[in-house]
N, CA, C and O of each residue as an XYZ file, in Angstrom:
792
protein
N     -19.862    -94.462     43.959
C     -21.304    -94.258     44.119
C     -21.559    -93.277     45.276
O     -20.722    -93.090     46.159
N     -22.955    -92.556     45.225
C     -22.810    -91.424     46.112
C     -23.341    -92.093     47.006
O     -24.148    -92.949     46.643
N     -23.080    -91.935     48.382
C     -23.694    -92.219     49.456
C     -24.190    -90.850     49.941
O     -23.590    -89.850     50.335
N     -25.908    -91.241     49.726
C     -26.957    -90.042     50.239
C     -27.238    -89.722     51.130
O     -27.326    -88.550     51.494
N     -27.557    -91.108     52.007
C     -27.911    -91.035     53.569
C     -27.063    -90.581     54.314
O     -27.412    -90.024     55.355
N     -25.233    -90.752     53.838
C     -24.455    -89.521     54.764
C     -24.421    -88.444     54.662
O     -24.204    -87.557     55.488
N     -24.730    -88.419     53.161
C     -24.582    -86.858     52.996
C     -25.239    -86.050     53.475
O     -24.850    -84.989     53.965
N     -26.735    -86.599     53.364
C     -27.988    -85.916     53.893
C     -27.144    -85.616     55.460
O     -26.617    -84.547     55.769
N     -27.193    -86.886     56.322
C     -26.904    -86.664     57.855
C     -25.937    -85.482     57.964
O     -25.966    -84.702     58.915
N     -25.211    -85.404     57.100
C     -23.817    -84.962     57.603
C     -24.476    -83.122     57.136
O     -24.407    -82.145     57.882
N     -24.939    -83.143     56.020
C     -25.330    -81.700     55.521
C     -26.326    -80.767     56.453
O     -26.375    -79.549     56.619
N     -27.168    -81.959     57.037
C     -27.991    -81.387     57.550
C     -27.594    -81.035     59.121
O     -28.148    -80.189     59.823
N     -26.485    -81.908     59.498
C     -26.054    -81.563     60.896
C     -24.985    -79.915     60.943
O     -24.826    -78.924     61.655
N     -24.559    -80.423     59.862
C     -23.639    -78.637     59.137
C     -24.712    -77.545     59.443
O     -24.722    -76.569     60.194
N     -25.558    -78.055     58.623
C     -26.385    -76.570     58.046
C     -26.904    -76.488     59.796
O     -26.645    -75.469     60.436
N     -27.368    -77.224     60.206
C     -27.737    -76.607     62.143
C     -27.252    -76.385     62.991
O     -27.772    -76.046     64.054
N     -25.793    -76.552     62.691
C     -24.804    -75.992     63.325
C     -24.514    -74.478     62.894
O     -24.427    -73.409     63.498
N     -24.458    -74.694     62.200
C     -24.327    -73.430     61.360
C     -25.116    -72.013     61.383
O     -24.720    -70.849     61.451
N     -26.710    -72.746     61.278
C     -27.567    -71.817     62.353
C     -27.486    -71.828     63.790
O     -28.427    -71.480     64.504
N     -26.680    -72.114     64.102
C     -26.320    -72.195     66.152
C     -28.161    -72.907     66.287
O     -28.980    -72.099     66.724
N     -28.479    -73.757     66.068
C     -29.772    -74.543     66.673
C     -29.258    -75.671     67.005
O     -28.442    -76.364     66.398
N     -29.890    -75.869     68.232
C     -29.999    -77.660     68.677
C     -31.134    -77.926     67.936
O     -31.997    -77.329     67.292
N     -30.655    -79.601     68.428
C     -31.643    -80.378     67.423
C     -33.424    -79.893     68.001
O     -34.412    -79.569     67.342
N     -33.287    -79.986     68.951
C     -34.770    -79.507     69.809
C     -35.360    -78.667     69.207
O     -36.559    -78.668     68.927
N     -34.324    -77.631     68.878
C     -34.968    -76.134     68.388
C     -35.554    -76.447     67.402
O     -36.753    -76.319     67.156
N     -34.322    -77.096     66.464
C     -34.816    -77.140     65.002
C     -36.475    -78.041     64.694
O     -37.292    -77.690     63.843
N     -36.667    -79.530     65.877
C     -37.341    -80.040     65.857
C     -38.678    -79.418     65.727
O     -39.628    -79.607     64.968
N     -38.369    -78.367     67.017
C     -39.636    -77.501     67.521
C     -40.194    -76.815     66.577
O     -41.418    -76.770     66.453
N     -39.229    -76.089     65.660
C     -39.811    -75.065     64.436
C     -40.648    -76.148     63.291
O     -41.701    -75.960     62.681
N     -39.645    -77.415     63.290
C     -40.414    -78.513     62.241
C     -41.878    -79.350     62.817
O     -42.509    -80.196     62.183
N     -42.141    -78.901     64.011
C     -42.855    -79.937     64.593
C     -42.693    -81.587     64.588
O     -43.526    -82.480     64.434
N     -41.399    -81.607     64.801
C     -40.974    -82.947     64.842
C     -40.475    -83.560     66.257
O     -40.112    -82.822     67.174
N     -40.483    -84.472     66.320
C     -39.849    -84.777     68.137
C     -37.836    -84.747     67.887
O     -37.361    -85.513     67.048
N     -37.075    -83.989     68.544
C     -35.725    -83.938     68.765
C     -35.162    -85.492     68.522
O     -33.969    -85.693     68.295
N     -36.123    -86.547     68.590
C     -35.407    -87.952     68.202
C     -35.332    -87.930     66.866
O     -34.276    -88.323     66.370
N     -36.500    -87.436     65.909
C     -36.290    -87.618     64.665
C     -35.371    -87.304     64.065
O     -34.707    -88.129     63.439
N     -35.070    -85.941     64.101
C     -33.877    -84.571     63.913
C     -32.582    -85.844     64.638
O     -31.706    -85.646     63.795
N     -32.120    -86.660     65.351
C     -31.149    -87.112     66.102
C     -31.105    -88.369     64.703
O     -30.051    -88.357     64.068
N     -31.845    -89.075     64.389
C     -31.792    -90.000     63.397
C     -31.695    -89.639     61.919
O     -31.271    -90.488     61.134
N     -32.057    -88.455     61.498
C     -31.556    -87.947     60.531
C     -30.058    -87.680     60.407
O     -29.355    -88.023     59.456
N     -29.702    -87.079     61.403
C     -28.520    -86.419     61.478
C     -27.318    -87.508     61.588
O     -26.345    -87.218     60.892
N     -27.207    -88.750     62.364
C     -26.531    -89.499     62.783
C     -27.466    -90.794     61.276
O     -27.659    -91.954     61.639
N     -27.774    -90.515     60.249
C     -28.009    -91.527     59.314
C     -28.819    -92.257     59.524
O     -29.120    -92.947     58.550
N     -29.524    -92.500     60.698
C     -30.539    -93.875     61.093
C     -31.980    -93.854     60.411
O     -32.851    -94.719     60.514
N     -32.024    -92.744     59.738
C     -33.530    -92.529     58.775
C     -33.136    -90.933     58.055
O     -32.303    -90.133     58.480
N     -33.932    -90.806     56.975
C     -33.751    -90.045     56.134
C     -35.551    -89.265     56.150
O     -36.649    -89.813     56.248
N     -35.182    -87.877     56.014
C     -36.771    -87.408     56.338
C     -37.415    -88.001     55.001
O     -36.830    -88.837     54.312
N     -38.435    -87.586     54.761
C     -39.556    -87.711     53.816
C     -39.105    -86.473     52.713
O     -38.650    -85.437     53.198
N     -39.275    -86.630     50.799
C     -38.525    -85.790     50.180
C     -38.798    -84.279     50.680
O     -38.064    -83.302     50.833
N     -41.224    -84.697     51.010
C     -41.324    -83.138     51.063
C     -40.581    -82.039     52.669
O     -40.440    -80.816     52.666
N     -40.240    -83.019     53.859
C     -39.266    -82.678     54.818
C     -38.203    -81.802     54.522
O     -37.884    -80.699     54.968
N     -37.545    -82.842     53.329
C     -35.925    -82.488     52.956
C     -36.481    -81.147     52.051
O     -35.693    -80.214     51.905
N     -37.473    -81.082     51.609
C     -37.535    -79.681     51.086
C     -38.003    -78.282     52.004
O     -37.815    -77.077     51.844
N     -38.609    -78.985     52.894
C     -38.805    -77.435     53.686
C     -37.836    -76.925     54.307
O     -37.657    -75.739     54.585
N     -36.623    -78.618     54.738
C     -35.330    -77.993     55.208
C     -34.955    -77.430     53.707
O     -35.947    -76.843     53.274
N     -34.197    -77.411     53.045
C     -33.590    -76.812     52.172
C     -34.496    -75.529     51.959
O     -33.969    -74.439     52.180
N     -35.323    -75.556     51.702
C     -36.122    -74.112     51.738
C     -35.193    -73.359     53.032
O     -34.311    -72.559     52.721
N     -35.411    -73.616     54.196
C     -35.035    -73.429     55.372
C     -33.524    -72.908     55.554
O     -33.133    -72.049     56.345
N     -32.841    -73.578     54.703
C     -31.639    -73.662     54.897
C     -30.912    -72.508     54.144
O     -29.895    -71.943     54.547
N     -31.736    -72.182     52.729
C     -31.273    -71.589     51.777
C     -30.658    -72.694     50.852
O     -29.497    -72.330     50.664
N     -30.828    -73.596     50.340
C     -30.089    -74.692     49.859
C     -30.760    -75.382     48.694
O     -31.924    -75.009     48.547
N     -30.420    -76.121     47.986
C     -31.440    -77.429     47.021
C     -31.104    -78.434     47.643
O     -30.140    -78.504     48.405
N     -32.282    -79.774     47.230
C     -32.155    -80.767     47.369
C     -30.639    -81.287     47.371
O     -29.838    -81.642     48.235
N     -30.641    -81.150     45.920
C     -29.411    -81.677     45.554
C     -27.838    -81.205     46.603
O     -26.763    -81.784     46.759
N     -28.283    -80.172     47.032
C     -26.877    -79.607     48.204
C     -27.326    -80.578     49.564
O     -26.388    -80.872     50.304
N     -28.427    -80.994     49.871
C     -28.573    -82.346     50.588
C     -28.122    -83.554     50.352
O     -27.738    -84.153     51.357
N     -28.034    -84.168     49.240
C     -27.783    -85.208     48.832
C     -26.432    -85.704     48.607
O     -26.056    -86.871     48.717
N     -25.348    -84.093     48.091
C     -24.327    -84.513     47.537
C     -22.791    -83.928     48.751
O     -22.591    -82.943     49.463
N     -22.280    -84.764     48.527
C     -21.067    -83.749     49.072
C     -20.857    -82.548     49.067
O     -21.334    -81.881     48.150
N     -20.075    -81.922     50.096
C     -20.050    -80.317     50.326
C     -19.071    -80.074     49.599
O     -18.228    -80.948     49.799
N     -18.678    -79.229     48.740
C     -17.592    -79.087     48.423
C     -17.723    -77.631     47.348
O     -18.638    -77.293     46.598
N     -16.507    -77.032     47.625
C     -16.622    -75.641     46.870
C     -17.306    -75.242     45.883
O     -17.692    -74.079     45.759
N     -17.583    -76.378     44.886
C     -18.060    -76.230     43.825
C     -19.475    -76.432     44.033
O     -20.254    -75.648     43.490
N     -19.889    -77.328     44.710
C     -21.249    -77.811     45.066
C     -22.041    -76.816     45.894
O     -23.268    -76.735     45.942
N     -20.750    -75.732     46.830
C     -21.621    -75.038     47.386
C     -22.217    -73.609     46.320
O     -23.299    -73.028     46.413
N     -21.450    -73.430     45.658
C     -21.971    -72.512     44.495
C     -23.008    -72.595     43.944
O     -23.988    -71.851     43.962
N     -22.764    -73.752     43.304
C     -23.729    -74.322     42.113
C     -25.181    -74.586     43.282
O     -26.231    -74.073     42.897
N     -25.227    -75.374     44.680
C     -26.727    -76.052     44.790
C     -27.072    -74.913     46.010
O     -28.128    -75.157     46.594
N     -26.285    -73.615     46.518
C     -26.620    -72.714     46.916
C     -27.712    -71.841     46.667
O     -27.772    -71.987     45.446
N     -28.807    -70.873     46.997
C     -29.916    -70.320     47.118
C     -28.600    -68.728     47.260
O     -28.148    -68.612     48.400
N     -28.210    -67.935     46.489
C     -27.954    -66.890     47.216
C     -29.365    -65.895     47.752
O     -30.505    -66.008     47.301
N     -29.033    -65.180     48.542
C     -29.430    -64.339     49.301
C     -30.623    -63.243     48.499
O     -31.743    -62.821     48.785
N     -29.751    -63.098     47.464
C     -30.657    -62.278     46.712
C     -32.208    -63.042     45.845
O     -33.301    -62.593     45.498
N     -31.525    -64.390     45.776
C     -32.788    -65.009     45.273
C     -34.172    -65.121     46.213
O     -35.337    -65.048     45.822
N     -33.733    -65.298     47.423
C     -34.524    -65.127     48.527
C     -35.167    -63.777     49.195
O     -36.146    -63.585     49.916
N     -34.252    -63.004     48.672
C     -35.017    -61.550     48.642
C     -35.994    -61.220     47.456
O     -37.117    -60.795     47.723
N     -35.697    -61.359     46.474
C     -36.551    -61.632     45.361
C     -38.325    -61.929     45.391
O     -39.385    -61.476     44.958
N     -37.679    -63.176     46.349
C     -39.261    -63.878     46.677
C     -40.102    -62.661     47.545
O     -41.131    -62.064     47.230
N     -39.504    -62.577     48.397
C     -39.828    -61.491     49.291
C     -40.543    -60.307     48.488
O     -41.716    -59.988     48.682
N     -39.927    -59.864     47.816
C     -40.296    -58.541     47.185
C     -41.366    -58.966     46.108
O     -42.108    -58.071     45.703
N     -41.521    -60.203     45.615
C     -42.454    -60.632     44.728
C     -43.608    -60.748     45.524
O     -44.611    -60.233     45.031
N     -43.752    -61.350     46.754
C     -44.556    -61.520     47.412
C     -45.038    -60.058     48.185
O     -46.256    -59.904     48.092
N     -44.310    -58.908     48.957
C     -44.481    -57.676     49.371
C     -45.458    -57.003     48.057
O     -46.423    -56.265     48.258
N     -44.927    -57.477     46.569
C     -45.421    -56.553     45.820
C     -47.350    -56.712     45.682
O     -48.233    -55.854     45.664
N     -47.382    -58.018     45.618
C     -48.724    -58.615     44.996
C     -49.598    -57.963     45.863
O     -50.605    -57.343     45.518
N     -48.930    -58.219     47.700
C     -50.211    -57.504     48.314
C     -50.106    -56.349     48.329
O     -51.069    -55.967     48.993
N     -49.497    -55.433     47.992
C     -49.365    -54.195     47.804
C     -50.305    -53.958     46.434
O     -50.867    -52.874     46.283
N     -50.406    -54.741     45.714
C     -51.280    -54.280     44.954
C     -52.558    -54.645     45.200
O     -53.360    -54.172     44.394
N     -52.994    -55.303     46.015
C     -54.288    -55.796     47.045
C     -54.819    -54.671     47.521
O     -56.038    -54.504     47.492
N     -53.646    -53.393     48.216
C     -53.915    -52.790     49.074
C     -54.259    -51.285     47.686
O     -55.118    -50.422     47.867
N     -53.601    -51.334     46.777
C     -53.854    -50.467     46.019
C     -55.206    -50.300     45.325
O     -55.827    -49.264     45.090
N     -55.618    -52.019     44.958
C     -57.070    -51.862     44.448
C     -57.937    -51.543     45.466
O     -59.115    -51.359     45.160
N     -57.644    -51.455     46.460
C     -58.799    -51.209     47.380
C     -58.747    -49.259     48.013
O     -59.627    -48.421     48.212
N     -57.549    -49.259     48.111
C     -57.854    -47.488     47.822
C     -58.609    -46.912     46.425
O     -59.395    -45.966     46.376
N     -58.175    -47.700     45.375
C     -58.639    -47.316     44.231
C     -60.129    -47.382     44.310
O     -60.880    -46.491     43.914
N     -60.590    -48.804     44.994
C     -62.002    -48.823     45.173
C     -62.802    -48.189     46.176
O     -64.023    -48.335     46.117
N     -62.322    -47.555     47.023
C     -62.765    -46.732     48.586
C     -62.745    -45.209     47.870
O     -63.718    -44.477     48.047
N     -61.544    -44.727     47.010
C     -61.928    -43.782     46.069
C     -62.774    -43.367     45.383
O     -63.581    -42.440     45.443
N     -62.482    -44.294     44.563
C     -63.541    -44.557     43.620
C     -65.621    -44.389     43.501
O     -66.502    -44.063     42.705
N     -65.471    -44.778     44.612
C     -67.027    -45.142     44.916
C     -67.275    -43.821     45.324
O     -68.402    -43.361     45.144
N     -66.398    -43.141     45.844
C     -66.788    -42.043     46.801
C     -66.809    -40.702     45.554
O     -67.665    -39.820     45.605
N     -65.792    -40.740     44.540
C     -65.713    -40.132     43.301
C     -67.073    -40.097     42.901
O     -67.856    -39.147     42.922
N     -67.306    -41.718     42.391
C     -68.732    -41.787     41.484
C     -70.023    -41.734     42.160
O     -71.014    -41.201     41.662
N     -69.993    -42.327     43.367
C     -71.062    -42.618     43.723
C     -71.332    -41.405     44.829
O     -72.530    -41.143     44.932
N     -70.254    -40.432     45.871
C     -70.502    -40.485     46.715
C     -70.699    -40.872     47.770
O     -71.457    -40.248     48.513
N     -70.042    -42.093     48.195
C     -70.215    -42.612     49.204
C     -68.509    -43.552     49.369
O     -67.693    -43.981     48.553
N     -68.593    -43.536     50.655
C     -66.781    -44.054     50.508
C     -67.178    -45.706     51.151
O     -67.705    -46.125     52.182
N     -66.542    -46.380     49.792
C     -66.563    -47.888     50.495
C     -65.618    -48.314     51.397
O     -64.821    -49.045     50.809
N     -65.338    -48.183     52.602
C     -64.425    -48.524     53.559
C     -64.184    -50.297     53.759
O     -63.155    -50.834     54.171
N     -65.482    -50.985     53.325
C     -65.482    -52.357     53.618
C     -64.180    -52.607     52.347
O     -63.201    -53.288     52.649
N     -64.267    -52.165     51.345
C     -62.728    -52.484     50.603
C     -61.573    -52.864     51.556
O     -60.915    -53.894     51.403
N     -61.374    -52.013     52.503
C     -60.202    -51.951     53.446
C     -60.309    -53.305     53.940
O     -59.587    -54.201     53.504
N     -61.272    -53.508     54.923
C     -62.012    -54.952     55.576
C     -61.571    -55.987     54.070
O     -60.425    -56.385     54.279
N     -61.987    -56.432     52.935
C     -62.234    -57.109     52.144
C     -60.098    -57.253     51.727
O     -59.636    -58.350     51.414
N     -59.154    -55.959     51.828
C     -57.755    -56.577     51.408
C     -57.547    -57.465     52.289
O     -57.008    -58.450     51.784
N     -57.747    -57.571     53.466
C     -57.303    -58.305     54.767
C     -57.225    -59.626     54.361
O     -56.142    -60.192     54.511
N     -58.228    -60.281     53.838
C     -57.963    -61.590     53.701
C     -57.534    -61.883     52.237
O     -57.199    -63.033     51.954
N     -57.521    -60.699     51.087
C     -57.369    -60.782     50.261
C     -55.643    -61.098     49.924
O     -55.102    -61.723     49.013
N     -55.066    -60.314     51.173
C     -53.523    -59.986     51.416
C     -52.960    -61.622     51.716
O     -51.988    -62.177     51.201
N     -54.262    -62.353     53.075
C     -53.536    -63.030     53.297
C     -53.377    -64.293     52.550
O     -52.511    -65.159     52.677
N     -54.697    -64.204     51.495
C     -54.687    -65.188     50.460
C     -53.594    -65.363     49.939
O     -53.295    -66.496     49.562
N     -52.726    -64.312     49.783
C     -51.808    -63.818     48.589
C     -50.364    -64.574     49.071
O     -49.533    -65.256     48.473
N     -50.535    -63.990     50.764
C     -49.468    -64.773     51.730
C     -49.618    -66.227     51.282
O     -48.551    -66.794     51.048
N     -50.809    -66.985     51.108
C     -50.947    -68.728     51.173
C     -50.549    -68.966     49.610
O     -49.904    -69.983     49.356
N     -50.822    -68.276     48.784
C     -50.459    -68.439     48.009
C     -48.358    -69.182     47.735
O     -47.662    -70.190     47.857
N     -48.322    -67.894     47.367
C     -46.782    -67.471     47.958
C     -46.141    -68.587     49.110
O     -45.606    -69.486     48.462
N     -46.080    -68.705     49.794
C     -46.039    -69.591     51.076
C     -46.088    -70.781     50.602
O     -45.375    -71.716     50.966
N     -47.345    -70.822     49.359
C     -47.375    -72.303     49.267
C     -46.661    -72.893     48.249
O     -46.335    -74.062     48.040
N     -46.471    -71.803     47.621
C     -44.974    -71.790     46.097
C     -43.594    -72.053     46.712
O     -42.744    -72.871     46.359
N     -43.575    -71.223     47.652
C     -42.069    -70.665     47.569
C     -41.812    -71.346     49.248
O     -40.842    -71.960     49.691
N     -42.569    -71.111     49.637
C     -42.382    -71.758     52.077
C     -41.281    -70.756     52.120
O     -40.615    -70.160     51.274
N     -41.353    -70.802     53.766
C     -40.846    -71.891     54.312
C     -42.760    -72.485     55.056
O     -43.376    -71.897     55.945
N     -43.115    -73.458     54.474
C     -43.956    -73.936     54.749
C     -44.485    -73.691     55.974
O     -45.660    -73.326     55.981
N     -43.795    -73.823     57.244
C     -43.779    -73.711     58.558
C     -44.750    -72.934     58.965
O     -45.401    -73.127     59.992
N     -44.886    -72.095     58.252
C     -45.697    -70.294     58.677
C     -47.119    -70.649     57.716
O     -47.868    -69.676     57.787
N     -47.536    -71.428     57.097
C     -48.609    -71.740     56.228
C     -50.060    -71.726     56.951
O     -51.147    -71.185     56.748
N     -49.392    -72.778     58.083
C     -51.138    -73.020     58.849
C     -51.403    -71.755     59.781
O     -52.459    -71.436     60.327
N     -50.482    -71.281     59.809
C     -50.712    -69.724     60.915
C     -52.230    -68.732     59.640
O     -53.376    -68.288     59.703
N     -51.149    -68.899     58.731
C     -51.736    -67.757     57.523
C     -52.713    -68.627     57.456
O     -53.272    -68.569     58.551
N     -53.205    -69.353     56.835
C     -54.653    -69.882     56.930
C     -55.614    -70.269     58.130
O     -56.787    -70.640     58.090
N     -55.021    -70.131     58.886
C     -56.346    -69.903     60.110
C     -56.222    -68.140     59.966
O     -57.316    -67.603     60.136
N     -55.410    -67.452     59.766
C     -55.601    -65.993     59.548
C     -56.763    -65.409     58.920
O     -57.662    -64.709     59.385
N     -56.441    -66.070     57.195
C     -57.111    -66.091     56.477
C     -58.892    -66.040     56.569
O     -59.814    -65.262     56.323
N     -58.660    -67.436     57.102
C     -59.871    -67.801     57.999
C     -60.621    -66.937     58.636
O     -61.693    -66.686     58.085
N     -60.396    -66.402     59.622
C     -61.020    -65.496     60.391
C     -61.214    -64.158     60.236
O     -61.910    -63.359     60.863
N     -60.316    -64.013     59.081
C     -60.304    -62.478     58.923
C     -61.400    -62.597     57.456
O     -61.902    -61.596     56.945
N     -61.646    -64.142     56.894
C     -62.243    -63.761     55.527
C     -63.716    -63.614     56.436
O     -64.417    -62.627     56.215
N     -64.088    -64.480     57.309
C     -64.981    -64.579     58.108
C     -65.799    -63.324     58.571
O     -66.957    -62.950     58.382
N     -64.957    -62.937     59.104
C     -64.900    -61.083     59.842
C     -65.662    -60.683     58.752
O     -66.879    -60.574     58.902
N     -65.080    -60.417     57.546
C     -65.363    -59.979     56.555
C     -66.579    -59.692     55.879
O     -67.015    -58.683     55.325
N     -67.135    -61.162     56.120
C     -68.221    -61.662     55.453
C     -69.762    -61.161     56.510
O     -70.956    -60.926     56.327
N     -68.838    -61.201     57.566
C     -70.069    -60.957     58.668
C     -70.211    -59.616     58.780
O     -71.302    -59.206     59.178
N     -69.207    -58.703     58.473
C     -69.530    -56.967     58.509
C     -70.410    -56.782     57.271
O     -71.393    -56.040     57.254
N     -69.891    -57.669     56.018
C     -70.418    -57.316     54.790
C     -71.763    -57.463     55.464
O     -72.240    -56.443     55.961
N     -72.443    -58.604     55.548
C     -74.194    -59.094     55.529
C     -74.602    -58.117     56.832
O     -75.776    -57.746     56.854
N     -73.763    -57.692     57.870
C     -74.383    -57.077     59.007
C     -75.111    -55.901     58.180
O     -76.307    -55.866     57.891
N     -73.889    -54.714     57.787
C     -74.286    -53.680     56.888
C     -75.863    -53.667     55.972
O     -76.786    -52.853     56.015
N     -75.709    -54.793     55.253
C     -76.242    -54.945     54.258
C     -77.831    -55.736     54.371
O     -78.461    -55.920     53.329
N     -78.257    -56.063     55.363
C     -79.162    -57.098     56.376
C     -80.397    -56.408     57.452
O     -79.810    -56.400     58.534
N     -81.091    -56.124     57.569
C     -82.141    -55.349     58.553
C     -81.369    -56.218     59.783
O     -80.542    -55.568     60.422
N     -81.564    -57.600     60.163
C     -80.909    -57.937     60.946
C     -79.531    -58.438     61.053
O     -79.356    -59.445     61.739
N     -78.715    -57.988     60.583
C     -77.574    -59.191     59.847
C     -76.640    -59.150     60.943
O     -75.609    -59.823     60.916
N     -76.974    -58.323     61.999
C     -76.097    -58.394     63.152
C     -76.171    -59.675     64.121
O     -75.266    -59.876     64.931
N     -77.189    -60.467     64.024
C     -77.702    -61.734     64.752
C     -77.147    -62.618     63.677
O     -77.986    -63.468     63.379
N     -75.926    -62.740     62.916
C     -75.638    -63.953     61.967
C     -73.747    -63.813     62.817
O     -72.722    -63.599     62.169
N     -73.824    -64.020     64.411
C     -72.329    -63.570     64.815
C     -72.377    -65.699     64.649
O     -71.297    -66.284     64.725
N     -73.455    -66.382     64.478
C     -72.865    -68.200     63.986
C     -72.122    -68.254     63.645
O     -71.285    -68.928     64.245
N     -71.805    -67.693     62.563
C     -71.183    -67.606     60.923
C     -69.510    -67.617     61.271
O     -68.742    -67.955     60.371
N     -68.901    -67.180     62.802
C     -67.973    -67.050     63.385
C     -67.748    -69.124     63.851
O     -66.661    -69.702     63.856
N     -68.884    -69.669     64.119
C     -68.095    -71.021     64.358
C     -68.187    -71.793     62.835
O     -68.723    -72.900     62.790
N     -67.748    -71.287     61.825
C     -67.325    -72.111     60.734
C     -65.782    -71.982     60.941
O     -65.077    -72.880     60.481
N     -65.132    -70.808     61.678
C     -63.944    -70.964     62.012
C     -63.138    -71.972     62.720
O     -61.929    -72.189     62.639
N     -64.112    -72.588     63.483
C     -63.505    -73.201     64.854
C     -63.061    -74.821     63.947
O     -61.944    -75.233     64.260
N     -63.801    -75.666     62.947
C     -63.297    -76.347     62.483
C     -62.586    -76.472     61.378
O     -61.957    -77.420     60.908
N     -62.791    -75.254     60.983
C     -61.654    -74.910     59.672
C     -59.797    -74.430     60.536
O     -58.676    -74.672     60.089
N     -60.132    -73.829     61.631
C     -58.851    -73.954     62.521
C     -58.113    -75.275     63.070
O     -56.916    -75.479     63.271
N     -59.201    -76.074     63.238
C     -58.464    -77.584     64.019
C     -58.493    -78.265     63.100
O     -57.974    -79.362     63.310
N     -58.992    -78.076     61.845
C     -58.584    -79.038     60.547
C     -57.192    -78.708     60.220
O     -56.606    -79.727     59.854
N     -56.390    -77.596     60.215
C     -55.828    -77.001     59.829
C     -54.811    -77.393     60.571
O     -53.811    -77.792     59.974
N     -54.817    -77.376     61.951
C     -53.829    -77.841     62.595
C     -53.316    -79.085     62.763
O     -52.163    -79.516     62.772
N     -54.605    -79.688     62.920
C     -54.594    -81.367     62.746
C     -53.393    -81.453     61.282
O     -52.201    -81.681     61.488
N     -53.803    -81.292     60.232
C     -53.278    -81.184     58.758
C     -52.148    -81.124     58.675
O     -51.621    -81.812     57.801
N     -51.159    -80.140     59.689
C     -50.260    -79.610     59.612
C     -49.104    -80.621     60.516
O     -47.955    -80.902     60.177
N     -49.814    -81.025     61.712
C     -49.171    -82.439     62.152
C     -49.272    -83.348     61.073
O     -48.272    -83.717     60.456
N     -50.338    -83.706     60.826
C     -49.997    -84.966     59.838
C     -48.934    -84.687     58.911
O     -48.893    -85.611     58.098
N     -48.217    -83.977     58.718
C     -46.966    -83.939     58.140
C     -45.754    -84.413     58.552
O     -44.731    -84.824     58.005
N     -46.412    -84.131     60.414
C     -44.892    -84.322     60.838
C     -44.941    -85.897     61.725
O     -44.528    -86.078     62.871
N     -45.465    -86.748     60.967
C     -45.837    -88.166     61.546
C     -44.972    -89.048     61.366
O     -45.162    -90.192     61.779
């Protein structure tokens, strides 16, 4: 019968060795306290599945290369090569690249038909890009970097919204409020992001 809880301990103390991290470090990037990371590793508790997946995300690895013995064959088969992880990368580089394309197309465009060059396009990829990041991020992680991009998101869709109505508004320059919808969409966000690591 497989014994999981060593394997886990034992895989996961490999794989952080392996990245030259102490447990601290690793804790620090997980937002976890260095005791938790110490009880995982030495068997005394096992993270939570969605944990064991941001490590394996993390690691380059599957679940299943957590669970099971290391062994030549296992490292093949429950391995992430390199290129699959570049992949993501370039799937993700591409989408906002095409964010950034519709919006030349549309800053063009306007200026083609209409005469007039829409520059707020430019303003409007910003959060469009970083949507694309949360997206992505939220498919593929390493989770870790998620709540950064959405308070990003946040403020830059914000920005956004407030150049749009300024422009567009006799007064719309007196709507700078519209900036503290950020402030609790940021500490929700963070709050959120601990509660993971409880």
């Amino acid at each position: 019968m497989i014994d999981i809880k060593k394997n886990i301990s034992l895989n996961l103390t490999n794989l952080r060795k392996a990245r030259k991290l102490t447990q601290s470090e690793l804790a620090e990037r997980f937002e976890y306290s260095d005791k938790a990371v110490s009880k995982w590793e030495h068997g005394d508790a096992i993270p939570s599945v969605e944990t064991l997946q941001q490590l394996a995300d993390f690691y380059g690895v599957t679940l299943d290369y957590l669970t099971h013995e290391v062994t030549p064959e296992n490292k093949r088969i429950y391995s992430f090569t390199k290129t699959n992880h570049f992949n993501k990368n370039v799937i993700t580089g591409l989408s906002i690249s095409l964010v950034w394309i519709l919006a030349i197309v549309a800053a063009i465009g306007s200026k083609i038909i209409g005469d007039t060059f829409l520059w707020m396009a430019f303003v409007w990829a910003i959060p469009a890009s970083l949507l694309m990041g949360i997206v992505f991020n939220g498919i593929w992680g390493p989770h870790i970097l998620l709540k950064y991009i959405i308070i990003a998101f946040t403020w830059t869709l914000l920005a956004a919204i407030y150049l749009e109505l300024c422009f567009n508004l006799s007064n719309g320059w007196t709507l700078w409020m519209l900036f503290l919808l950020g402030i609790p969409v940021t500490i929700g966000t963070v709050l959120w992001s601990h509660l993971k690591g409880s």
